[in-house]
ZAKOLGU-310980 format. One line per 5 residues: number of its first residue (from 1); for each residue x, y, z negated of C-alpha. Coordinates in steps of 0.1 Angstrom, whole numbers. Layout:
BEGIN
NUM> X,Y,Z; ...
//
This chain:
BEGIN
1> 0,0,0; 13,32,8; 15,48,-32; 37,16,-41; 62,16,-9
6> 93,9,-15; 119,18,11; 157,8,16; 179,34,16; 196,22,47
11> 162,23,66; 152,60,46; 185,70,65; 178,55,100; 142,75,102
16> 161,110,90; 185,107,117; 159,105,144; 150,139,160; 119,154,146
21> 97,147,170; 109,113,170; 105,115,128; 66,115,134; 59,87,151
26> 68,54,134; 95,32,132; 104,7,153; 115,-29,144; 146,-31,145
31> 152,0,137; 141,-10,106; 153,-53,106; 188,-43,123; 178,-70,155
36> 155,-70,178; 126,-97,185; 142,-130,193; 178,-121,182; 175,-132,149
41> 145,-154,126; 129,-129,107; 129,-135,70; 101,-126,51; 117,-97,32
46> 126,-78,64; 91,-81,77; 79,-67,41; 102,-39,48; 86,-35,80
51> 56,-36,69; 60,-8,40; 78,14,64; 49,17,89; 27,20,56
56> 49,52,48; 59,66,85; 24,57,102; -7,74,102; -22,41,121
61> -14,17,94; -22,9,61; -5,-24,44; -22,-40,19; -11,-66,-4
66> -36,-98,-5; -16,-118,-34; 16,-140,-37; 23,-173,-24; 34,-203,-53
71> 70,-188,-48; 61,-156,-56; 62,-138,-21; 39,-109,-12; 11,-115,14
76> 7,-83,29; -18,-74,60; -16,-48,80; -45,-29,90; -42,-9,121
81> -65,16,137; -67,51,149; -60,82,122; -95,91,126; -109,55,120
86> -86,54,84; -106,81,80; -140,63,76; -124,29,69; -154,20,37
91> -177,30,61; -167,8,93; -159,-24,66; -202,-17,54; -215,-20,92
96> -192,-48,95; -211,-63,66; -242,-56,79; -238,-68,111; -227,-98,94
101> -261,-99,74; -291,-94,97; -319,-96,67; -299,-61,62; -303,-48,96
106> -334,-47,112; -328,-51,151; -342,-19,160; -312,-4,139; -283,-19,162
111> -278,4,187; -271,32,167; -246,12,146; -227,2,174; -221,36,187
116> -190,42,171; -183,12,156; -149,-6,162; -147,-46,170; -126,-60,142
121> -100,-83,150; -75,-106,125; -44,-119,137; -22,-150,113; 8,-156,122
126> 24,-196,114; 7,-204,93; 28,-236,97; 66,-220,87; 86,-237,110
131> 64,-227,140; 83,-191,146; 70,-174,175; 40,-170,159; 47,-145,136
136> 73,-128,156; 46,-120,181; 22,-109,156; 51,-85,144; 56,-71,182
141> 20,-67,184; 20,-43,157; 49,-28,169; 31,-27,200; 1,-9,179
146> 20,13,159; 51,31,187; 29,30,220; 11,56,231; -1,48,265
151> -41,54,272; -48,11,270; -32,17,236; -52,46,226; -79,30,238
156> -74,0,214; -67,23,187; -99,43,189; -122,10,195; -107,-16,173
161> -96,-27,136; -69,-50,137; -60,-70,106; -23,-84,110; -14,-112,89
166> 22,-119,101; 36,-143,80; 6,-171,65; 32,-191,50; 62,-175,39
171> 73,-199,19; 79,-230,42; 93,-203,68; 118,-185,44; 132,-225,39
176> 136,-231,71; 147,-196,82; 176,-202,56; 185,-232,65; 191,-224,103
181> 210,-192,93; 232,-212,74; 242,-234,104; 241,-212,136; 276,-203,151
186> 282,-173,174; 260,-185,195; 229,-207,193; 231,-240,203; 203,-254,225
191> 204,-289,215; 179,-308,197; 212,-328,178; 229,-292,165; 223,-293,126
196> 207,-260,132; 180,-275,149; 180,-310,134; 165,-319,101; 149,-345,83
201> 114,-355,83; 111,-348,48; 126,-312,56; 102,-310,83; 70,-313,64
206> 84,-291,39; 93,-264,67; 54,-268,77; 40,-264,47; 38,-244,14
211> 53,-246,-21; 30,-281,-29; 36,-292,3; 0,-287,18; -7,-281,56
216> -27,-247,43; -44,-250,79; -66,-275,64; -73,-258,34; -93,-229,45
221> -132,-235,31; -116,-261,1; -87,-230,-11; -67,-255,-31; -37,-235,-24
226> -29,-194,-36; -21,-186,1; -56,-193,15; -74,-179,-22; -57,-146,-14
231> -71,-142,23; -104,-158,20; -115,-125,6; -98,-103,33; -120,-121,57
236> -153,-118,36; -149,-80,34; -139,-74,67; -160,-97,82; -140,-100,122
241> -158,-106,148; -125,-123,163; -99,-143,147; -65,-152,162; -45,-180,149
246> -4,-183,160; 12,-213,164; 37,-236,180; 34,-275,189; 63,-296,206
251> 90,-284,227; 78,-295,259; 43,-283,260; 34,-249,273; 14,-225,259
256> -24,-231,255; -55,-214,245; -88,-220,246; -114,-232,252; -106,-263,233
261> -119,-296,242; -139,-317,226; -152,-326,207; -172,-298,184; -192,-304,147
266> -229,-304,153; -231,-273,130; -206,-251,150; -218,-217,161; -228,-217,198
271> -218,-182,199; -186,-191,204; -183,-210,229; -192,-185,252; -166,-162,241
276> -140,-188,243; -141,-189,277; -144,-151,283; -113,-146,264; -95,-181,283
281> -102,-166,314; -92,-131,304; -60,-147,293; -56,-168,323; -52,-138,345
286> -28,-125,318; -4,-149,323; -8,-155,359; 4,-124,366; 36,-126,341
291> 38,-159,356; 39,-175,325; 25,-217,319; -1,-224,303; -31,-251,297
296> -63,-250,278; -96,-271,273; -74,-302,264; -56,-317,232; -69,-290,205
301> -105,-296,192; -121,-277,160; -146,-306,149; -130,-303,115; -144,-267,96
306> -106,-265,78; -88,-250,101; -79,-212,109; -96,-210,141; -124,-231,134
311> -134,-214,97; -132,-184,118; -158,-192,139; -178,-207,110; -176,-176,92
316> -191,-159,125; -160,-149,138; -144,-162,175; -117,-184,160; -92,-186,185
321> -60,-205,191; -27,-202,204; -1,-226,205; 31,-221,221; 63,-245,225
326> 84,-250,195; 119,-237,194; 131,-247,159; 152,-223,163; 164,-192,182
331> 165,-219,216; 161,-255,220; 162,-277,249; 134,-297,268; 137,-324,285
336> 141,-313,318; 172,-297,300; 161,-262,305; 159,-240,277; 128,-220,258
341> 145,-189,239; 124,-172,205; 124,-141,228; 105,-162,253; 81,-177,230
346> 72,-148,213; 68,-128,243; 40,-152,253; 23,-152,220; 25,-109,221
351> 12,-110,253; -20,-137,247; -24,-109,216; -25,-79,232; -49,-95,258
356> -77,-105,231; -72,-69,216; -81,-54,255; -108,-76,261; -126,-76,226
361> -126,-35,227; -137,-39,266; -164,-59,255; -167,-40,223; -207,-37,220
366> -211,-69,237; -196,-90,214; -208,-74,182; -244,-77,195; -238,-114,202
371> -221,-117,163; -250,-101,151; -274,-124,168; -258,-154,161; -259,-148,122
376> -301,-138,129; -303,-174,142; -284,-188,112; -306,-174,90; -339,-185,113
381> -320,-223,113; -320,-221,78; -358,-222,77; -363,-254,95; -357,-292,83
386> -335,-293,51; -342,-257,38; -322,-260,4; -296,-279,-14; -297,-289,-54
391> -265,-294,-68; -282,-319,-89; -274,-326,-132; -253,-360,-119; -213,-363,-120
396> -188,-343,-137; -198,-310,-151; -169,-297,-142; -165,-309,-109; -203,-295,-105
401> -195,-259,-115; -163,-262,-92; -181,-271,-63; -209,-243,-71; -177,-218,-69
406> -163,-231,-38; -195,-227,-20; -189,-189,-35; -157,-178,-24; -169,-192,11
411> -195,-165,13; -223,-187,6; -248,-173,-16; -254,-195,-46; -281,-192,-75
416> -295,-209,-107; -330,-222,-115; -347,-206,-140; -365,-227,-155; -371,-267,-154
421> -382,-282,-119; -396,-311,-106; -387,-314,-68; -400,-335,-39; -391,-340,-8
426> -358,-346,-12; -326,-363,3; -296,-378,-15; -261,-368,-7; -257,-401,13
431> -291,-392,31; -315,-415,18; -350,-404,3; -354,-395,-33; -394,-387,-38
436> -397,-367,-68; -367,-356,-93; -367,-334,-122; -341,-304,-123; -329,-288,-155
441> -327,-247,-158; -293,-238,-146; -290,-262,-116; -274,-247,-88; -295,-240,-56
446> -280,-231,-23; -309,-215,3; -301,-226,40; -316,-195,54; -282,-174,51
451> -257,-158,72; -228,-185,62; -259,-214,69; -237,-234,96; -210,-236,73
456> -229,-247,41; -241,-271,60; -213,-287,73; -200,-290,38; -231,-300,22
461> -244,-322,46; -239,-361,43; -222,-361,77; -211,-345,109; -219,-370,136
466> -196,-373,163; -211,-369,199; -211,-404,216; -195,-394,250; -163,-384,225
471> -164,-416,204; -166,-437,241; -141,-423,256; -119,-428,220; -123,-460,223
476> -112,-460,255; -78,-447,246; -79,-473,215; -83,-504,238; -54,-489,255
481> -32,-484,228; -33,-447,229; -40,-419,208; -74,-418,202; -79,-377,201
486> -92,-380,165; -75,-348,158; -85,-347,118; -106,-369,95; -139,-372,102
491> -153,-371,70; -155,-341,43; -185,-339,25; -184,-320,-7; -210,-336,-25
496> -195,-370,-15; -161,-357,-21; -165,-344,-59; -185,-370,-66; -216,-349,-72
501> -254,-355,-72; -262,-331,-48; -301,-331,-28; -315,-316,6; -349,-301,0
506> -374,-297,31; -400,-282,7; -407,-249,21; -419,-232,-14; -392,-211,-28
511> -379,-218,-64; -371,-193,-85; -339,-185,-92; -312,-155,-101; -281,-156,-80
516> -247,-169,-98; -210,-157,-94; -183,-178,-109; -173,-153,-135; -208,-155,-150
521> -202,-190,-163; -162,-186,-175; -173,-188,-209; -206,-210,-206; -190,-239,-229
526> -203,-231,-261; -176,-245,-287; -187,-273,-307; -195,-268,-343; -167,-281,-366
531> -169,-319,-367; -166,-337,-403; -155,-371,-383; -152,-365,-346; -145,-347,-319
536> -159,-364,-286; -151,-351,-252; -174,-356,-226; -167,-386,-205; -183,-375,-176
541> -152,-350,-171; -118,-363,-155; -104,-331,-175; -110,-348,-204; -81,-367,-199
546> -60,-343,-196; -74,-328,-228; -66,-359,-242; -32,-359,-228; -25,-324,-244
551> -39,-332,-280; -17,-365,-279; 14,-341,-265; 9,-316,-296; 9,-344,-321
556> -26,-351,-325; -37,-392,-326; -69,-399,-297; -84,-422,-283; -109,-431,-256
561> -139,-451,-258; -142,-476,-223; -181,-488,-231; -211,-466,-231; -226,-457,-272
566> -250,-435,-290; -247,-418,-322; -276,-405,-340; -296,-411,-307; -276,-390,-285
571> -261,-411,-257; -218,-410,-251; -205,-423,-217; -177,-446,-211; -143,-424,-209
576> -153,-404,-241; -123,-388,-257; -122,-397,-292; -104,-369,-315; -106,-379,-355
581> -107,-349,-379; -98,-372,-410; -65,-389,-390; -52,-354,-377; -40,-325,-395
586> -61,-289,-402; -51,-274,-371; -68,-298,-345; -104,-281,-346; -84,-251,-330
591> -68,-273,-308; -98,-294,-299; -117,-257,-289; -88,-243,-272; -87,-272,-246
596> -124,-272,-244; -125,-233,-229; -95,-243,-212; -109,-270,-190; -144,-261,-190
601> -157,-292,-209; -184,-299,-233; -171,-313,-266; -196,-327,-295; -186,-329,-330
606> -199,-358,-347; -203,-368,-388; -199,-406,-386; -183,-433,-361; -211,-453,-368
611> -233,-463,-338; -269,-469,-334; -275,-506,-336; -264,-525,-302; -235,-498,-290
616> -199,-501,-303; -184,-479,-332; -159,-455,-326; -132,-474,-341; -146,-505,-317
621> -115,-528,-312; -132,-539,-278; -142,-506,-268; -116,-479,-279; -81,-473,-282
626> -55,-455,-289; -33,-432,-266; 5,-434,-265; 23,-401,-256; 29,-401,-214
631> 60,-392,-201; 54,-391,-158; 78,-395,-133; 76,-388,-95; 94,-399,-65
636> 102,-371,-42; 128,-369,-9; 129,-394,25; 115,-417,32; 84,-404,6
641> 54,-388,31; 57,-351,15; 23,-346,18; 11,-377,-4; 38,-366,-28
646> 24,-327,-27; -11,-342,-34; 0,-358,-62; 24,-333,-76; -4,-304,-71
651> -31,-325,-88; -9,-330,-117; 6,-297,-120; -23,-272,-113; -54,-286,-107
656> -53,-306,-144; -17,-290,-159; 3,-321,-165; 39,-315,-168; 57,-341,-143
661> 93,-349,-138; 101,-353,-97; 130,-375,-92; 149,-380,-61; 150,-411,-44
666> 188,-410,-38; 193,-411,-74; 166,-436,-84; 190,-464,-90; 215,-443,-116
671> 185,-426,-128; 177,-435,-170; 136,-446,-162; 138,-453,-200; 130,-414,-205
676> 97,-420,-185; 70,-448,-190; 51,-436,-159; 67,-435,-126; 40,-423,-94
681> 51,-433,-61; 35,-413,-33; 28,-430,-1; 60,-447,16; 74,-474,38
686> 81,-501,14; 108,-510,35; 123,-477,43; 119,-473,3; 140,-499,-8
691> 166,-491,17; 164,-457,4; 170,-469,-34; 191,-497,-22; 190,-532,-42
696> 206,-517,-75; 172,-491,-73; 150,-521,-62; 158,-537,-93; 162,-514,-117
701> 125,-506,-111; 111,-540,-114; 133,-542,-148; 114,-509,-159; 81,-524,-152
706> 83,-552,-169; 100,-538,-199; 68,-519,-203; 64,-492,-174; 32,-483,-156
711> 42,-483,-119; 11,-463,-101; 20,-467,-62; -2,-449,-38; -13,-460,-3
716> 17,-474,16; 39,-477,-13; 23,-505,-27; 37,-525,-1; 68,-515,-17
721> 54,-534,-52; 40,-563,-29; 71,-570,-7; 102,-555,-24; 95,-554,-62
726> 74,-584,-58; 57,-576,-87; 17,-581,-72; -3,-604,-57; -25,-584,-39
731> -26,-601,1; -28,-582,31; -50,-590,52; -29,-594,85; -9,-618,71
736> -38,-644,61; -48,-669,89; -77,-644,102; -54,-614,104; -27,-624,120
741> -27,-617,156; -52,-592,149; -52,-556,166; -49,-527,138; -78,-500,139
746> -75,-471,116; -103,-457,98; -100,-416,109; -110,-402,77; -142,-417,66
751> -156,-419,34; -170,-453,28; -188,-468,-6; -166,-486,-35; -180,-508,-62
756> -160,-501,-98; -158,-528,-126; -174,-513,-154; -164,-518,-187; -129,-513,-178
761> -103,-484,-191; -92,-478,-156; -128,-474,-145; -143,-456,-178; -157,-423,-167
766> -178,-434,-140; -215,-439,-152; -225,-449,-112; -214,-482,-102; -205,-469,-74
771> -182,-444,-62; -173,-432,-22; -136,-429,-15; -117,-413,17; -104,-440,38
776> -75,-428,61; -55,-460,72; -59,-491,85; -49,-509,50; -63,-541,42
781> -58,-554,9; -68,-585,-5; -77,-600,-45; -48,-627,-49; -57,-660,-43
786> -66,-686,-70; -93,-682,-101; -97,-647,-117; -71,-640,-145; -66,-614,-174
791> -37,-603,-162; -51,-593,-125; -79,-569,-120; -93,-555,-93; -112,-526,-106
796> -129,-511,-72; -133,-528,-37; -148,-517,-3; -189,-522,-7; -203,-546,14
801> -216,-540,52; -248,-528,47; -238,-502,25; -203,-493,33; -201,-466,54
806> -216,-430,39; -197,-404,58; -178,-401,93; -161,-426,116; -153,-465,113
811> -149,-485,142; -166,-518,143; -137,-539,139; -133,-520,103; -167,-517,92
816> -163,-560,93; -131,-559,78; -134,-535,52; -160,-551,29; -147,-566,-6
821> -112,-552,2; -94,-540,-30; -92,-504,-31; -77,-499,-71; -59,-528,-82
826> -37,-535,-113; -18,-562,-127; -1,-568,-160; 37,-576,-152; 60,-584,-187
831> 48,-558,-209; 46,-530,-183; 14,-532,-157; 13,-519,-117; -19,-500,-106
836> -23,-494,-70; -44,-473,-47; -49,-487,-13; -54,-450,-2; -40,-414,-12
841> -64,-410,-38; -52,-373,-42; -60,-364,-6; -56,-327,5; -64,-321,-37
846> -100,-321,-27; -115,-360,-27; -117,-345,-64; -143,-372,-73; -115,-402,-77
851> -95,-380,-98; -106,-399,-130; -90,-428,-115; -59,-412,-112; -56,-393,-142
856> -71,-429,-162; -40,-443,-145; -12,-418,-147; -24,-409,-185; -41,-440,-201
861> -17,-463,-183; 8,-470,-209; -20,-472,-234; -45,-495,-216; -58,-530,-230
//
């Protein structure tokens, strides 16, 4: 912002040698950087500087800072106009919102809006780090913007808000910025083998993602990560009609744009498809006549709502895309053995830019009539078929009030009943007919008939069915052993996903209801009254665990209960923390209260442990134990798959505030695993693992276990427990007589239906007995052969047929295959156990409803019975 610009003296001296009419106009990059676009990767402190010096020099930009990424780097966007549009800047951002809105702008109204209003535009540049010319062209677009002067310019300038985002993720681009400056000689190399364009594929997944090592451009409408929390409100209060999203793909490719190909979610806005290929063929002649390649309508589709481009659109917007050739660096070679330069790529990505800029303010009134429209026939969908959604009293609490906030910060309008309601008409969250249900005051009610009603609905629905042309021509491609063109899962329910009760309502009677913002309920746990026996936490809640795992930390002796009871007729669930006042010393009822406001969960405080007849005690020795203190490990580094190790971390860290060790592989074998009794292995080549660790690693982890660790081994790694430790018997199903000379078909992200074994400490938390997990994989595990045994448990497995699939895409090969396969497994090995997840159970941090699992795992592990 302009009051809190900071400049460099060196670059304070550069604009006070220019002559003064020079001194008036602003400065140009490298002026203020000290290279020029393409000589040089541009670190994220030099564009800040930049960015601060327009904000100072400029009277067409103002910089404003959004946030800070994990690391602690600003996110700054630049907002470019005319002088005389700063001027009225509030006022242009309130038509924008009313054009966004149409229940708060009468038709008759939009003429005279659109006089003088300007089309906004947003530009992000990589938001994968490693893709470069992305954010270099955004930069020479707004230097472009800001030195140019030319009527097209002014023209622009006068007709236009442009919102430049140049740098999404600075933190995965700062990494790999430092490490090719480190290892670039006097002159680039080229070559794909130089060690300045060379790295690992660990490296290369942390160069493409942020701090947790999340692809943040599938984490726009879930905002797991700070990045995407600090822009989703730039966009909601700017509301662009046109969204631009920068990136790079291999090196041998040539620049596309759209329109994409197919296919597209049933819920996305028709309104864009229309301006796709206005602005393809308006970019088409760009580019013809620099003579630059290019393709579009093939590879890129946006079925999945996550991305930039696609949330764009979904948020009303024309989400565009641009991806150019990669260069790693500042060249790299294709295989034809030519060469693609930074300063080449960028120049493409500048000049795709600067075209949607022309054609959005040629088409100014146009195109904002069109946005406006499209949002009046949201709203008119919204009245037709399922007209509301209950976020019903089932499933975590928590979980429940997290969703309700999601939805939220998405734009979509959420409220609260006001009193008790029984409801009909109704649908389930997996589709089926409910005919009457009973809703408590305060459930959360989501009205279709909003502006943001094709996004709500594409989260809220049960499913986004895939058009059959698509799925026949992917399996096509499968029979010929090619890429199918799934691009992204094709399954992300919320409701499913968190695990929550929530129902479609066709009823066409309003409720009543207030609306709700997530700040009204940040203090809505009412502490619990100061217990004489107990403190119990509620079950329901995976963050009970982690309460747990804090009170145990601090000193304090828990426990958990793994078998539904009641006390004084009021009904505990399985997973119930157990905190005893009489065993613990004076300061745990501040404890106990702390952790409840903390983590959002509802805490009882009860005067006996004795049951009603037929339900255990609290000091049950069937029922209940005790917790021993966890001390977690995590394997980090090749050959681990960064992003299941992210997940994990992230899940851990922030979503539930578990301190975690990571360990290297390359020192697992001289590492002391005595200072841990919980070791987490992401999702790995059990192979590539163990050559990793090498035999002394192999070993000394299969000593750990059975000298009393919990090995937890996520997806692929626990083929790294079956082959190389040897410590399970789970089968996989290609290796039994069936399986053999099978062909593999992966699930694309599809959530299907598991059955839990209840009554069990791995599975306490979960009052359903069932629960639907994300299936990503074409895994196929197997209970061990020979009769049950104490010692070998499979605590969830793959539902049957008929009720397998809830969500998405299975072929039929998996839909056969699939039933009664193990999904959570665990066997006792020595005095240590192994629990394994045939999937990422932490996927992208939002399949949030198998996070009990995890944490029951990770925390309860060493303790378990």
């Amino acid at each position: 912002m302009r009051q809190s610009s900071r400049f460099p003296m060196l670059v304070i001296a550069m604009l006070a040698a220019r002559s003064p009419t020079a001194a008036a106009q602003a400065p140009t990059f490298r002026e203020v950087t000290g290279h020029r676009f393409g000589e040089r990767i541009t670190e994220h402190h030099q564009m800040l500087t930049y960015l601060r010096a327009l904000d100072q020099a400029s009277d067409r930009v103002v910089v404003q800072i959004q946030g800070q990424s994990w690391e602690g780097r600003p996110l700054p966007v630049a907002i470019v106009t005319a002088p005389e549009n700063h001027a009225r800047l509030e006022t242009i951002q309130a038509v924008a919102q009313r054009l966004g809105d149409p229940r708060r702008l009468p038709p008759q109204e939009i003429d005279a809006l659109l006089e003088d209003q300007p089309v906004i535009l947003w530009y992000g540049g990589s938001i994968h780090g490693f893709e470069l010319s992305g954010s270099e062209g955004a930069l020479k677009l707004l230097e472009h913007l800001t030195t140019s002067s030319d009527p097209a310019t002014l023209e622009v300038l006068r007709n236009a808000v442009i919102l430049i985002d140049p740098m999404l993720n600075p933190d995965g681009r700062d990494a790999h910025t430092h490490i090719n400056h480190e290892n670039v000689g006097r002159e680039s190399s080229a070559k794909p083998q130089d060690w300045s364009n060379d790295f690992t594929s660990w490296q290369a997944l942390k160069f493409r993602t942020g701090h947790y090592y999340f692809d943040t451009n599938r984490d726009w409408f879930a905002h797991t990560q700070r990045e995407t929390r600090a822009r989703v409100p730039t966009l909601q209060a700017w509301r662009p009609q046109v969204v631009v999203d920068l990136h790079e793909m291999g090196v041998d490719a040539e620049f596309y744009f759209d329109p994409p190909g197919e296919p597209y979610g049933p819920y996305f806005p028709p309104y864009a498809f229309r301006w796709f290929k206005e602005f393809g063929n308006a970019y088409a002649a760009a580019f013809d006549s620099a003579g630059f390649e290019y393709m579009t309508r093939e590879r890129y589709n946006y079925f999945y709502p996550g991305y930039t481009t696609s949330y764009g659109s979904y948020q009303g917007a024309v989400g565009m895309l641009y991806e150019q050739g990669s260069t790693r660096g500042l060249a790299l070679e294709r295989s034809d053995r030519t060469v693609r330069t930074l300063a080449d790529a960028l120049e493409q990505q500048y000049v795709a830019a600067w075209t949607a800029a022309r054609t959005a303010v040629a088409r100014r009134r146009e195109l904002q009539r069109e946005y406006y429209e499209a949002h009046r026939q949201a709203v008119a969908d919204g009245a037709q078929g399922i007209r509301r959604y209950y976020i019903g009293p089932d499933g975590d609490p928590v979980l429940r009030r997290e969703l309700a906030s999601l939805l939220v910060r998405n734009g979509i309008e959420v409220g609260v009943l006001e009193a008790p309601l029984t409801a009909s008409r109704l649908r389930d969250r997996s589709g089926s007919a409910v005919p009457q249900l009973t809703l408590p005051s305060g459930t959360f009610v989501v009205e279709a008939a909003q502006p943001r009603n094709r996004l709500l609905r594409s989260l809220l629905e049960p499913s986004n069915e895939l058009p059959a042309d698509f799925l026949r021509q992917a399996r096509a491609y499968v029979d010929r052993d090619e890429n199918p063109r799934f691009y992204d899962i094709t399954a992300w329910s919320l409701p499913l996903l968190f695990n929550v009760g929530v129902y479609g309502s066709g009823d066409p009677q309003l409720p009543s209801s207030t609306p709700w913002q997530p700040d009204a309920s940040a203090s809505s746990v009412v502490p619990p009254p100061k217990a004489s026996y107990a403190y119990l936490l509620d079950g329901r809640s995976a963050a009970s665990v982690a309460a747990l795992y804090h009170l145990r930390a601090a000193g304090h002796r828990v426990g958990v209960l793994t078998a539904p009871t009641q006390i004084a007729g009021i009904a505990y669930g399985s997973g119930t923390g157990i905190v005893r006042v009489g065993q613990n010393g004076p300061g745990v009822h501040d404890a106990v209260r702390n952790l409840a406001r903390r983590y959002g969960l509802q805490v009882a405080a009860v005067n006996s442990g004795l049951s009603d007849p037929g339900f255990p005690a609290l000091g049950s020795g069937d029922h209940t134990f005790n917790l021993a203190p966890a001390s977690i490990a995590i394997l980090a580094e090749d050959p681990v798959f960064a992003y299941s190790f992210g997940w994990a971390w992230y899940t851990l860290d922030r979503q539930y505030e578990i301190p975690t060790t990571v360990l290297r592989t390359r020192s697992l074998a001289s590492t002391d695993l005595d200072r841990f009794n919980v070791l987490v292995i992401p999702s790995v080549s059990g192979q590539a693992l163990a050559t990793a660790v090498g035999e002394g690693g192999v070993e000394r982890v299969a000593q750990w276990v059975r000298e009393g660790g919990t090995l937890v081994t996520i997806g692929a790694a626990t083929d790294f427990a079956r082959e190389q430790l040897d410590l399970i018997a789970l089968r996989d199903w290609y290796e039994t007589d069936e399986g053999a000379d099978s062909t593999r078909y992966d699930v694309p992200g599809a959530i299907v239906r598991a059955e839990l074994d209840h009554g069990y400490w791995l599975s306490a938390g979960y009052d359903a007995s069932t629960l639907p997990v994300l299936v990503d994989s074409d895994r196929l595990y197997l209970a061990p052969d020979g009769p049950p045994s104490s010692s070998r448990r499979v605590v969830a497995r793959y539902a049957g047929a008929d009720s397998l699939l809830m969500s998405g895409h299975v072929w039929d090969e998996s839909r056969r295959r699939l039933p009664g396969a193990v999904f959570l497994y665990e066997q006792r090995v020595g005095r240590g156990r192994v629990i394994s997840f045939a999937e990422d159970v932490n996927f992208r941090a939002y399949f949030r409803g198998a996070n009990r699992l995890f944490l029951n795992a990770v925390i309860l592990g060493p303790s378990g019975n």
